[in-house]
C-alpha positions in Angstrom: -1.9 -8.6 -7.1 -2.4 -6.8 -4.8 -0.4 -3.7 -5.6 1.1 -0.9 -3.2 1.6 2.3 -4.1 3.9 4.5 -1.5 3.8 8.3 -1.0 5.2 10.7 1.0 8.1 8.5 2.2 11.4 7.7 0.9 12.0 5.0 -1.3 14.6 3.3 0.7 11.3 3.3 3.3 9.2 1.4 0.5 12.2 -1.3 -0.3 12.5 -2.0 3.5 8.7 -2.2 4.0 8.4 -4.5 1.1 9.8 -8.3 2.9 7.7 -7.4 6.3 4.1 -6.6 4.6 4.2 -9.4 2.6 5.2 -12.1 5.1 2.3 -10.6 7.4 -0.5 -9.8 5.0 0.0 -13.1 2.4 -2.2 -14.4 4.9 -4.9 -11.9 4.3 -4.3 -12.1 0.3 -4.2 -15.2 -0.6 -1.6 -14.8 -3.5 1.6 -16.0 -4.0 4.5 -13.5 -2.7 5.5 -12.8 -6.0 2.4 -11.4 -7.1 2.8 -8.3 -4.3 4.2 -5.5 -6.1 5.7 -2.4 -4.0 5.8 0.9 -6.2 7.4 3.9 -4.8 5.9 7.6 -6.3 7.8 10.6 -5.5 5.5 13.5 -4.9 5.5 16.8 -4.0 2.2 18.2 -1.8 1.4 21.7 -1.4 -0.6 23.9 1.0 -2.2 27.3 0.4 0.3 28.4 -2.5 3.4 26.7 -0.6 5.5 23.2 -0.5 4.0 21.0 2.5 5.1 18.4 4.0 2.8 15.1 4.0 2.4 12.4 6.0 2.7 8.6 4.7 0.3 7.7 2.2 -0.3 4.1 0.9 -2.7 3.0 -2.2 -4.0 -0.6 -2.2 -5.3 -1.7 -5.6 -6.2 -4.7 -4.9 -9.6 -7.8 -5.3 -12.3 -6.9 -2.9 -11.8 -8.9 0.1 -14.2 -8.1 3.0 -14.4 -5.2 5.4 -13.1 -7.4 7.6 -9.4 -7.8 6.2 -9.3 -4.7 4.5 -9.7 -3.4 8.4 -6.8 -5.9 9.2 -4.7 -4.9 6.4 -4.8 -1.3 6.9 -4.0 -1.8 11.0 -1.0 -4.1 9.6 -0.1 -1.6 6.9 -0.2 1.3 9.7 1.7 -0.5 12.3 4.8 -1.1 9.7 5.2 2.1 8.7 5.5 3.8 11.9 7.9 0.7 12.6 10.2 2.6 10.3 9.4 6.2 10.0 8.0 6.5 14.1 4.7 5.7 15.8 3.6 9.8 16.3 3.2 9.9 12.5 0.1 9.8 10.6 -0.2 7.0 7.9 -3.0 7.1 5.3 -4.5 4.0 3.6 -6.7 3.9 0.9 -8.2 1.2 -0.9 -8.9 0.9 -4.4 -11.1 -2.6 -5.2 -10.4 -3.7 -9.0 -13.2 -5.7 -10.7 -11.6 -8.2 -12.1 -12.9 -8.8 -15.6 -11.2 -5.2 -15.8 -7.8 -6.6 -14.6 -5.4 -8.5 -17.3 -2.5 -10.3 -17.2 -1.1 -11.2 -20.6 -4.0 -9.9 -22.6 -6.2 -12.3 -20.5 -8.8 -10.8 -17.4 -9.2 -12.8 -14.0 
């Protein structure tokens, strides 16, 4: 945990991203590396009847942690992505906090 969930951007832009955002927001997380997981969804976003194009669009899920480092992790999160795709672009984050005796791992909740 925490989990990252990718639209709007090519998968090849997800695997790339993946190394990066988790040696700079572990810190922020508190997790071991291996509990980051990087999901890529392929979407299609329409406008008034027609096929749109969309701009970057990346789901947390992850434990409340604060204002304060969800503010940090969304500046980090931003900063990456127009790393790869170009700093004019528009990046959406969104954060989804998961109560934890909701989450389970191996039929057993955090």
């Amino acid at each position: 945990m925490p989990h990252f969930r990718f639209r709007a951007v090519e998968p090849q832009t997800v695997q790339t991203l993946s190394k990066p955002l988790i040696d700079e927001l572990q810190q922020y997380m508190e997790c071991p590396r291996e509990d980051f997981t990087f999901e890529y969804i392929y979407t299609t976003f329409f406008h008034e009847g027609e096929v749109s194009q969309a701009y970057p669009f990346v789901e947390v899920l992850w434990f409340d942690r604060g204002q304060e480092k969800q503010d940090a992790v969304a500046k980090v999160i931003t900063q990456q992505v127009r790393g790869v795709i170009g700093e004019d672009v528009d990046v959406a984050v969104i954060f989804t906090a998961l109560n934890a005796s909701a989450y389970y791992d191996n039929g057993e909740h955090y």
